[in-house]
C-alpha positions as a Markdown table, in Angstrom:
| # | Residue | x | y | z |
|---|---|---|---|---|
| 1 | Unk | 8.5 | -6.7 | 13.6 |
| 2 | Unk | 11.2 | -7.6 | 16.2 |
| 3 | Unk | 10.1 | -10.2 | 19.0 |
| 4 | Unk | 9.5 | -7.6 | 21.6 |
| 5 | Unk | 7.6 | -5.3 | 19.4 |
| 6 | Unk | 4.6 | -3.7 | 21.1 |
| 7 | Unk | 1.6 | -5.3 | 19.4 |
| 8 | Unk | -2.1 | -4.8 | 19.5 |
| 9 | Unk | -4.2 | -6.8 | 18.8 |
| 10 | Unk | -7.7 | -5.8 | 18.4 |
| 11 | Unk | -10.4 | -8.1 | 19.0 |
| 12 | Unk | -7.7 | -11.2 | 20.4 |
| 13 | Unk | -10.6 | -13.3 | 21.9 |
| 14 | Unk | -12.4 | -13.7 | 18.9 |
| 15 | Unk | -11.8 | -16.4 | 16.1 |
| 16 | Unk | -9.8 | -14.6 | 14.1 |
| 17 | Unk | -7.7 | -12.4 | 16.9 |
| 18 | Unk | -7.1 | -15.6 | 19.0 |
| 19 | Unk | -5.7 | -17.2 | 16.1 |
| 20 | Unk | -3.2 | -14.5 | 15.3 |
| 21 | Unk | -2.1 | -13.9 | 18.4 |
| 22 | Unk | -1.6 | -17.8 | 19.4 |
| 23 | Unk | 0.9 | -17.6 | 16.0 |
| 24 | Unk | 2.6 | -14.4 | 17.7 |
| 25 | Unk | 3.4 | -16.4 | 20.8 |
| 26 | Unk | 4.3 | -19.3 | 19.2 |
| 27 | Unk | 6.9 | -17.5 | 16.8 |
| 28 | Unk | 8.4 | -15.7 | 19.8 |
| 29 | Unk | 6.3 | -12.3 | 20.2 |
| 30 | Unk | 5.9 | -11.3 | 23.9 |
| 31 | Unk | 5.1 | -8.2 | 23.7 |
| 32 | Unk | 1.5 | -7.9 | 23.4 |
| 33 | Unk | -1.7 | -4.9 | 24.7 |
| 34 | Unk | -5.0 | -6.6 | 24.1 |
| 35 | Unk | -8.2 | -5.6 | 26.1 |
| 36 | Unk | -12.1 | -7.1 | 25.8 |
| 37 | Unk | -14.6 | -5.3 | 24.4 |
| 38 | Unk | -15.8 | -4.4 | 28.6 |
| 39 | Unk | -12.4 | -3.2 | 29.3 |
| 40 | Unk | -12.1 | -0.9 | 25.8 |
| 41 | Unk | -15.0 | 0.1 | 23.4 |
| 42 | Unk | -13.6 | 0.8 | 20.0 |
| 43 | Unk | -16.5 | 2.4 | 19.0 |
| 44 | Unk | -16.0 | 5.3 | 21.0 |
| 45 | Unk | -13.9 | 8.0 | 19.4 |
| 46 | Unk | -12.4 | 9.1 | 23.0 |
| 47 | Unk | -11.2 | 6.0 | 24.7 |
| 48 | Unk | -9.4 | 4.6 | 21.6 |
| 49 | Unk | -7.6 | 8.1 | 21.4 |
| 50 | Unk | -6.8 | 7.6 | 24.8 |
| 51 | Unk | -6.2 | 4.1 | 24.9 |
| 52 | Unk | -3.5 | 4.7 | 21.9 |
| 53 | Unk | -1.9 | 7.6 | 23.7 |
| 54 | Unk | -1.1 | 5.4 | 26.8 |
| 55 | Unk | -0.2 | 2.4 | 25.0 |
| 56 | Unk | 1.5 | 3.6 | 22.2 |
| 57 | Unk | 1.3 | 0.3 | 19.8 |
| 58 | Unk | 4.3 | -0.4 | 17.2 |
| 59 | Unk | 2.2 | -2.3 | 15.4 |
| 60 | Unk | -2.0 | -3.4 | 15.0 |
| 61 | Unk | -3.8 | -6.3 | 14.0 |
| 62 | Unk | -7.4 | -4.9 | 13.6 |
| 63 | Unk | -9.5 | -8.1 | 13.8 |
| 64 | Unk | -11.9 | -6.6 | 16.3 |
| 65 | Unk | -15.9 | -6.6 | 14.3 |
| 66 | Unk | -19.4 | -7.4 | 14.8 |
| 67 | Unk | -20.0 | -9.9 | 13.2 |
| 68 | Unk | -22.5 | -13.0 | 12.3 |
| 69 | Unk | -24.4 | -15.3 | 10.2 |
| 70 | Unk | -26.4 | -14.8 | 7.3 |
| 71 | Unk | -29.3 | -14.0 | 9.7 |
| 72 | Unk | -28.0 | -12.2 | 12.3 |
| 73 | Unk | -26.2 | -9.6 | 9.1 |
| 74 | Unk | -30.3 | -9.2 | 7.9 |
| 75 | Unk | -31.6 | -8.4 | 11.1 |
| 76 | Unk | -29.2 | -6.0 | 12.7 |
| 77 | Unk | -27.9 | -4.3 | 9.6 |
| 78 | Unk | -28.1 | -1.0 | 11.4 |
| 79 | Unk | -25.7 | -2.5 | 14.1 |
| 80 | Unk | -23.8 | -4.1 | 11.9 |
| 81 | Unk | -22.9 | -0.6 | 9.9 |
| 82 | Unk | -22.7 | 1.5 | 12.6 |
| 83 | Unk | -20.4 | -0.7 | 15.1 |
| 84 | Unk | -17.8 | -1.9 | 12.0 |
| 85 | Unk | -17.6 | 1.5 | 10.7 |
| 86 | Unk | -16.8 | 3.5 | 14.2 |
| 87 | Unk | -14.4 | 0.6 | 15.1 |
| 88 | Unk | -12.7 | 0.6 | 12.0 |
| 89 | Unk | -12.7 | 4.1 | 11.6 |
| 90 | Unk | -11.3 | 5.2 | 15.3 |
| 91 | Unk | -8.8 | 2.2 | 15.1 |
| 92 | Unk | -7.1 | 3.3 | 11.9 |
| 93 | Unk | -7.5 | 7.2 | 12.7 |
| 94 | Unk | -5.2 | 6.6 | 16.3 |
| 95 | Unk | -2.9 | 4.2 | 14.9 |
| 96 | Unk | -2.1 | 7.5 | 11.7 |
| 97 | Unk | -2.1 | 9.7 | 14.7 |
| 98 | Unk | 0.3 | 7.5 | 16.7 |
| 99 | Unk | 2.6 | 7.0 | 14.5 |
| 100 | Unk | 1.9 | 3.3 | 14.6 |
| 101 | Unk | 4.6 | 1.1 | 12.5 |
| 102 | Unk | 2.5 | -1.2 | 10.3 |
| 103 | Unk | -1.3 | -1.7 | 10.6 |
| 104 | Unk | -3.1 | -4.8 | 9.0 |
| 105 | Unk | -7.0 | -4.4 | 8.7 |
| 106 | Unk | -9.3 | -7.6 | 8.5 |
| 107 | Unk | -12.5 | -7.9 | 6.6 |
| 108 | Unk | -14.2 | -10.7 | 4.5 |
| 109 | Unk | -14.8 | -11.7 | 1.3 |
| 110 | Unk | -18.4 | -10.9 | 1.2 |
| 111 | Unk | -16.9 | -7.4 | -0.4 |
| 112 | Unk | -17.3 | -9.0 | -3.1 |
| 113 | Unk | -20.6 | -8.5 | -6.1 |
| 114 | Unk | -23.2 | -11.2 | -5.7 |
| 115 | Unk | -23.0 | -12.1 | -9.1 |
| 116 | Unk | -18.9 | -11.8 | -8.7 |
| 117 | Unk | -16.7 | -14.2 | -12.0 |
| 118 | Unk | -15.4 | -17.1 | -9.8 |
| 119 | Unk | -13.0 | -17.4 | -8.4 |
| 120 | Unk | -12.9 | -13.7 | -7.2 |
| 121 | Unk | -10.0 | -11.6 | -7.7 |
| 122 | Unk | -9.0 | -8.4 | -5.9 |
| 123 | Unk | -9.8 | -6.4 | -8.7 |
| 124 | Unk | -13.2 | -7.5 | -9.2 |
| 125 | Unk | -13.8 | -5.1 | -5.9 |
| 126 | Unk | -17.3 | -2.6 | -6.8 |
| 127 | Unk | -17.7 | -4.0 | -10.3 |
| 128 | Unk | -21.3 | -5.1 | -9.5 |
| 129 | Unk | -24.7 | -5.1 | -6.6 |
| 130 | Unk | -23.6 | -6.7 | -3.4 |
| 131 | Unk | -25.5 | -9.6 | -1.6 |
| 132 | Unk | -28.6 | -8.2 | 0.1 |
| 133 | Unk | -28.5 | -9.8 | 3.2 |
| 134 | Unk | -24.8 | -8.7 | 4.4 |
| 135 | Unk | -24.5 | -5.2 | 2.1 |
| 136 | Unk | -24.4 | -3.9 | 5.3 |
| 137 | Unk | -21.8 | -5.4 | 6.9 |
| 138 | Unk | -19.7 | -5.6 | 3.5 |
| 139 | Unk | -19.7 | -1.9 | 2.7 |
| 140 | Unk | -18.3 | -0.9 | 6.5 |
| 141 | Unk | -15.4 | -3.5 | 5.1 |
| 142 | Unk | -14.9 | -1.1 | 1.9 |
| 143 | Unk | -14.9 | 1.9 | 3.6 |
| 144 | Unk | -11.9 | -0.1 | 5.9 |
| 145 | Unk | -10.0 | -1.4 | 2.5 |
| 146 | Unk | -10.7 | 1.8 | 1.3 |
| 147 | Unk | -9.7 | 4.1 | 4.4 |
| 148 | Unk | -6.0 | 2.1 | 4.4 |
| 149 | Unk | -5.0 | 2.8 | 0.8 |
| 150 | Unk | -6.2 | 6.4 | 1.3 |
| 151 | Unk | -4.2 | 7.0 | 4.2 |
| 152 | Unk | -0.9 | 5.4 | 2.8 |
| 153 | Unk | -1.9 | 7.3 | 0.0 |
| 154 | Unk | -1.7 | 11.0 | 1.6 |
| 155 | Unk | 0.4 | 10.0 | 4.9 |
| 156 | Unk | 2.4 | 7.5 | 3.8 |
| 157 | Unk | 1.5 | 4.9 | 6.6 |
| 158 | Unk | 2.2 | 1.1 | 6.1 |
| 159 | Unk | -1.5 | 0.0 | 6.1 |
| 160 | Unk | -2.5 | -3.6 | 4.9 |
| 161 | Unk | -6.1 | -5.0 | 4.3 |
| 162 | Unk | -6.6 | -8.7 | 3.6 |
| 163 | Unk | -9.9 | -10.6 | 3.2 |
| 164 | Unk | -10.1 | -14.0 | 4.6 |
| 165 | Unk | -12.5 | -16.7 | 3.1 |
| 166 | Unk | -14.9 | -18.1 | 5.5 |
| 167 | Unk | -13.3 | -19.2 | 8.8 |
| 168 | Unk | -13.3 | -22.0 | 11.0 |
| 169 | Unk | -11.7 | -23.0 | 14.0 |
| 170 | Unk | -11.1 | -22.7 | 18.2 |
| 171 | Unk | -12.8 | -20.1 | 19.5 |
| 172 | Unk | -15.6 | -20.0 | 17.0 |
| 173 | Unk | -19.1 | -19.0 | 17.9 |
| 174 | Unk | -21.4 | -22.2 | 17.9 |
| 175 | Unk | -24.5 | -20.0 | 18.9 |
| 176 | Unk | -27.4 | -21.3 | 16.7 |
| 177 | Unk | -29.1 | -18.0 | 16.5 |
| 178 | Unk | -25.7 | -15.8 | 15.5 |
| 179 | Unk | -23.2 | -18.8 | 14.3 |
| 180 | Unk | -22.0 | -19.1 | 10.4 |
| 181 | Unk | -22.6 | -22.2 | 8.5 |
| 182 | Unk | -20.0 | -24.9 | 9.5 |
| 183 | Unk | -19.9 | -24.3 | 13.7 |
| 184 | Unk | -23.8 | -24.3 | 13.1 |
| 185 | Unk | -24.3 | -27.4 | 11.2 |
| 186 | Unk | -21.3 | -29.1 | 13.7 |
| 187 | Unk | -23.6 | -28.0 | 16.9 |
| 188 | Unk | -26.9 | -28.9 | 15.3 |
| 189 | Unk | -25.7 | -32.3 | 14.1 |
| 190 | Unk | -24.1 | -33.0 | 17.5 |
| 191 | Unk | -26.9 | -32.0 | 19.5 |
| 192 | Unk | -29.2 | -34.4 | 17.2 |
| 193 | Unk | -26.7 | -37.2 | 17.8 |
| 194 | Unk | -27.3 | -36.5 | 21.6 |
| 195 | Unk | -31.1 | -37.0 | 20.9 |
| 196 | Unk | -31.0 | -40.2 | 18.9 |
| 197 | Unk | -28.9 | -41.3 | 22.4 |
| 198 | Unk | -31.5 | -40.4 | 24.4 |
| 199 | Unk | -28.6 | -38.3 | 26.3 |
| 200 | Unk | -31.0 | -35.5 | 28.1 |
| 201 | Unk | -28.8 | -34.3 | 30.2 |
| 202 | Unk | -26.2 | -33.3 | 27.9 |
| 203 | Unk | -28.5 | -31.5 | 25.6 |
| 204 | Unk | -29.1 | -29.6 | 28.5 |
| 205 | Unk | -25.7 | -28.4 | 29.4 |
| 206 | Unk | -24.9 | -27.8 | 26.0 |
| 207 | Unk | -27.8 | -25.6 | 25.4 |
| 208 | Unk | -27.6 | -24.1 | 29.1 |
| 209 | Unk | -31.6 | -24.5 | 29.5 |
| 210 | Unk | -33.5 | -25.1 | 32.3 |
| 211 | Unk | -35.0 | -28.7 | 31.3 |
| 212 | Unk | -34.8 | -30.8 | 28.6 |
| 213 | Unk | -38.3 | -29.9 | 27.3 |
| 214 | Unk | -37.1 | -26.6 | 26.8 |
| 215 | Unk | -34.1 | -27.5 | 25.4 |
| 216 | Unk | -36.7 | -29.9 | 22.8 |
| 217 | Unk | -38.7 | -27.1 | 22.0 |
| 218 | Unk | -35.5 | -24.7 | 21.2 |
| 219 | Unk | -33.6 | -27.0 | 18.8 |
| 220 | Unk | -37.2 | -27.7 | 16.9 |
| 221 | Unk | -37.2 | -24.3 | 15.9 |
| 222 | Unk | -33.6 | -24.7 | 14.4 |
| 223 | Unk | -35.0 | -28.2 | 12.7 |
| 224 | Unk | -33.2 | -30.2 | 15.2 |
| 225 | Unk | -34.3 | -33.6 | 15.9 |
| 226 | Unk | -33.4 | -37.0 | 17.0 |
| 227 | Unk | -34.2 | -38.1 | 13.3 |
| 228 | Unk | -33.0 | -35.3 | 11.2 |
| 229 | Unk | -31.4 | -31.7 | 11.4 |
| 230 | Unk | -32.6 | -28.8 | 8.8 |
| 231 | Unk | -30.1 | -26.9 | 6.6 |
| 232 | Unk | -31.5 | -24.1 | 5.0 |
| 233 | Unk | -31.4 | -23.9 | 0.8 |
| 234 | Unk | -31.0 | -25.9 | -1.3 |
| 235 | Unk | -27.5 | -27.5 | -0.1 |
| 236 | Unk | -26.1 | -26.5 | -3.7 |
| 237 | Unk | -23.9 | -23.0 | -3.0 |
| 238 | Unk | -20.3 | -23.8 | -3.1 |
| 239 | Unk | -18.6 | -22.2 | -0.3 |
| 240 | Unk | -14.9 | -22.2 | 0.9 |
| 241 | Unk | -13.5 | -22.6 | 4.1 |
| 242 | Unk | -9.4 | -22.1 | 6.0 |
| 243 | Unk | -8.7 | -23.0 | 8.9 |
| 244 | Unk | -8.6 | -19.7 | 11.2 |
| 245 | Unk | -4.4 | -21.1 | 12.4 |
| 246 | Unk | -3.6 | -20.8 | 8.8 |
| 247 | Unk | -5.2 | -17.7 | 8.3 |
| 248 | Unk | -3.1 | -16.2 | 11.1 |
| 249 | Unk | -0.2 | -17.2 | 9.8 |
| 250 | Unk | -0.7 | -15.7 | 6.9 |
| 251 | Unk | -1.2 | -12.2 | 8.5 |
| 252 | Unk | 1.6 | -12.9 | 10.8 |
| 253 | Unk | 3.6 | -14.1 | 7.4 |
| 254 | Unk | 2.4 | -10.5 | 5.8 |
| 255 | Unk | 3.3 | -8.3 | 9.0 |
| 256 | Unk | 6.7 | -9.2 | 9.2 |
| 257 | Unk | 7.7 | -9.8 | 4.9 |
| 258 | Unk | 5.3 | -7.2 | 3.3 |
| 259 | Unk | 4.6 | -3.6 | 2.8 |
| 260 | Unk | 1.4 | -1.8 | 1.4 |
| 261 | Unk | 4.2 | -1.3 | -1.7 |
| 262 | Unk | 4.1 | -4.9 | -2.6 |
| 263 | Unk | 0.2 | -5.6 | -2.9 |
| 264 | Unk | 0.4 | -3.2 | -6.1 |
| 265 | Unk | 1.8 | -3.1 | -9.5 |
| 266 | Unk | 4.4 | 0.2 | -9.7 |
| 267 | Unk | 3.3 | 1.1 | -12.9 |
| 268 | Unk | -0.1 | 1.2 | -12.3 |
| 269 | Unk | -1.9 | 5.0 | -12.5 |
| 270 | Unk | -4.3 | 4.5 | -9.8 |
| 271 | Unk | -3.6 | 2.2 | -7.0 |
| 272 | Unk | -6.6 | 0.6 | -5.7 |
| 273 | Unk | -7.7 | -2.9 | -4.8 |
| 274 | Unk | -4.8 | -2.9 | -2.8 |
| 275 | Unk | -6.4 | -5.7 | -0.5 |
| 276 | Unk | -5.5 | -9.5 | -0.3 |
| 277 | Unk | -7.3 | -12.2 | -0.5 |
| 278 | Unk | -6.9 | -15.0 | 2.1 |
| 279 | Unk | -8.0 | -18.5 | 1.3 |
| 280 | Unk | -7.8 | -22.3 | -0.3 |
| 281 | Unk | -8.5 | -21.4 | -3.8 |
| 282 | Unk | -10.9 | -24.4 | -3.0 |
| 283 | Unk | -14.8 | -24.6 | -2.2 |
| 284 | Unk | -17.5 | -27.2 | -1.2 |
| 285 | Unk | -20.9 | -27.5 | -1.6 |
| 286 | Unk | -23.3 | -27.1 | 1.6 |
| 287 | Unk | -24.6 | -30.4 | 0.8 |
| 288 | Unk | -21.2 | -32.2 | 0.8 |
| 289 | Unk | -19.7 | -30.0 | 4.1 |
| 290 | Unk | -23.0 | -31.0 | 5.3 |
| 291 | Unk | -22.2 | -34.8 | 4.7 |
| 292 | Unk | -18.7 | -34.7 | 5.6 |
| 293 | Unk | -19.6 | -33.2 | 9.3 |
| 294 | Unk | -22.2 | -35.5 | 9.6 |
| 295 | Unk | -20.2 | -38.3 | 8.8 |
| 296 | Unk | -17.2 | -37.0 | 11.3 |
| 297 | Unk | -19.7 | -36.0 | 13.9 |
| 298 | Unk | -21.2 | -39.5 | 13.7 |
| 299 | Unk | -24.8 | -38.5 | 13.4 |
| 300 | Unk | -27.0 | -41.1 | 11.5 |
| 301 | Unk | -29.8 | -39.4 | 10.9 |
| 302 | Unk | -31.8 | -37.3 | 7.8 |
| 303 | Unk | -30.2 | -34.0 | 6.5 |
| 304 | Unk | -33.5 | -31.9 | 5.2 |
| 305 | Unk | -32.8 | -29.1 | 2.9 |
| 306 | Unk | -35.3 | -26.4 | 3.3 |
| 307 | Unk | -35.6 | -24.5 | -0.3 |
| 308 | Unk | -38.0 | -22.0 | 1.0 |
| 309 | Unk | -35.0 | -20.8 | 2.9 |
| 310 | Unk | -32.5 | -18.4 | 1.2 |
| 311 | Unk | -29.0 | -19.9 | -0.7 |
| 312 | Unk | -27.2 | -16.9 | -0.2 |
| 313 | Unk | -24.6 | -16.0 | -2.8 |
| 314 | Unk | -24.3 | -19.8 | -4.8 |
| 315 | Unk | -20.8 | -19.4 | -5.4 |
| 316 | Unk | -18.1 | -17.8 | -3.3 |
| 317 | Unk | -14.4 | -19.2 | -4.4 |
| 318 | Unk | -11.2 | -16.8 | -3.8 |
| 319 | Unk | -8.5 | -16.4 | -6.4 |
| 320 | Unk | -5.6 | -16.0 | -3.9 |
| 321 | Unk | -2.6 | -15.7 | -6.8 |
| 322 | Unk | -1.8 | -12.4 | -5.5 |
| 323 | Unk | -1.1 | -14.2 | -1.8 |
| 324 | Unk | 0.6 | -17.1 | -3.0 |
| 325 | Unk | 2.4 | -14.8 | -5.2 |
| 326 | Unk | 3.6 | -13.2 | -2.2 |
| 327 | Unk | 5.6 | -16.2 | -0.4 |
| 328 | Unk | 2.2 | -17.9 | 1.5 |
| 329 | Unk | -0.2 | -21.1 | 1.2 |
| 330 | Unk | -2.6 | -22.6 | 3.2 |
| 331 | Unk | -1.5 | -25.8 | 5.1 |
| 332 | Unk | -4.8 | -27.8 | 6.5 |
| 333 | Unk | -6.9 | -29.2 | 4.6 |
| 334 | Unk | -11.1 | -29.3 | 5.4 |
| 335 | Unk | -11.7 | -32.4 | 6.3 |
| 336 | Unk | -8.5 | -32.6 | 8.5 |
| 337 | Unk | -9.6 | -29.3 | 10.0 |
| 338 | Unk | -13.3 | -30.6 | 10.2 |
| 339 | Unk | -12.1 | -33.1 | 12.6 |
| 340 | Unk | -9.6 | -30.9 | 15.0 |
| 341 | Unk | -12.7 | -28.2 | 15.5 |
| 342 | Unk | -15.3 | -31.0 | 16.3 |
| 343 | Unk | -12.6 | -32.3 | 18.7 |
| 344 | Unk | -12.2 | -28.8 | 20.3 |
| 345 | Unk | -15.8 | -27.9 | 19.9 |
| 346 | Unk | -16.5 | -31.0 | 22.5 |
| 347 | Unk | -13.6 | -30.8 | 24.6 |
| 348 | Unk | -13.9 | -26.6 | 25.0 |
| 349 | Unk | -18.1 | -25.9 | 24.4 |
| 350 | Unk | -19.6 | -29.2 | 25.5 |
| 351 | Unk | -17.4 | -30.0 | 28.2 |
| 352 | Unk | -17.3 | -27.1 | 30.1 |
């Protein structure tokens, strides 16, 4: 890519499109076509064909999804097909159609089996069931993975998939109801510090509720207390986190030293698997993340487990030789990046 590339970037207020195109700008990029989801609906097969034929992008960063928590991926697991597959599908259509430089597609690592060897590698892709509660959203990612190699594979377009780990960082989504693990457990365990300070009115803000009894009665039904906050299972799945900064600068990193050519072997028959994974190659347990927030947080109350409450996979670890093989490796650390998105949690959610 040279600095005044056209570049889309799909999704850019999001936590992972924010990210990516803060790294652009801060590596020089200036030429950049990003619209909300109000101003351009990629799941309409019209408008992105027309949106591509007026812009004419050199180059896409598809980070645009639906996403959500393990929740929110049971309950709308219509939505969550439907809206990742048409995006996915009219975003990666155009960008063949458009002639479009390089394209580098964003999923997640819940591809992966439930019952995946740890720590997962690239290959271990539809060896096995998926995870229930997300298949939904994990097969629409597939189909993504799936639709790049086949499209370099009959047009010969530079298409890259990579699957992040789980991501945290500014811009996140701290909503209780659709929020992943750490921005919840940071939100509940701040809003229980509040409590135990008898600080009403800020519980109040925070949540945006009328009165503080209402705002009493919401957090209950999230386990949220003065005295202690729930966390559901057992606390004992081992999950691994990156920071969403270094996670964009390893798809910026990608964009402008890699082709599709390098994320397979040349003598291999069938090329497949062709996606990379992007992570630590380190994991926590719930229990301990839940510790360490509470402990950076500064909430002295009970952490309750609740068992009746599903664990979710018990062990998701990345094995990310094939990045680091590649030229890239993460930089922050969790704890040091625990810290930075509490900071920006209070200074960007709660103060505003």
């Amino acid at each position: 890519m040279k600095k005044d590339s056209k570049i889309y970037i799909a999704g850019h207020r999001g936590l992972v499109g924010s990210a990516i195109l803060k790294n652009l700008q801060e590596k020089g990029y200036s030429n950049f076509v990003t619209r909300t989801h109000k101003e351009l609906d990629l799941t309409d097969k019209n408008v992105v064909a027309n949106f591509f034929e007026e812009q004419k992008p050199e180059y896409v960063f598809l980070a645009a999804a639906k996403v959500g928590g393990i929740v929110a991926n049971n309950v709308y697991r219509a939505d969550f097909i439907y809206e990742n597959l048409m995006i996915q599908n009219n975003v990666i259509h155009q960008s063949y159609l458009h002639g479009v430089k390089k394209l580098l597609f964003l999923g997640s690592t819940c591809i992966y089996p439930k019952n995946c060897p740890q720590p997962m590698k690239e290959e271990y892709l539809l060896t096995d069931t998926l995870e229930f509660t997300n298949e939904p959203y994990a097969i629409a990612k597939i189909a993504g993975i799936k639709m790049c190699e086949s499209y370099n594979l009959q047009y010969g377009t530079n298409f890259i998939s990579v699957m992040p780990t789980n991501l945290y960082g500014p811009n996140d989504n701290f909503d209780l109801e659709k929020s992943h693990v750490l921005p919840a457990l940071i939100k509940k365990m701040h809003l229980a510090k509040l409590l135990s300070e008898s600080k009403h009115d800020e519980v109040v803000k925070d949540l945006n509720t009328r009165n503080f009894n209402e705002a009493k009665e919401y957090l209950k039904g999230f386990g949220v207390s003065e005295n202690s906050v729930e966390i559901w299972g057992s606390g004992k799945p081992m999950r691994e986190f990156l920071w969403s900064e270094d996670m964009a600068d390893a798809c910026v990193f990608i964009m402008e030293n890699r082709n599709f050519e390098d994320t397979y072997s040349k003598d291999t028959k069938e090329i497949r698997n062709t996606h990379i994974n992007i992570g630590t190659g380190k994991d926590i347990s719930i229990k301990d993340l839940a510790q360490l927030i509470k402990k950076i947080v500064g909430f002295k109350g009970d952490l309750v487990f609740n068992k009746d409450k599903p664990d979710g996979t018990m062990k998701k670890l990345t094995d990310v030789t094939k990045l680091n093989s590649l030229g890239w490796k993460h930089k922050v650390e969790l704890e040091n990046g625990l810290k930075e998105i509490y900071e920006w949690y209070v200074s960007n959610i709660v103060s505003n």
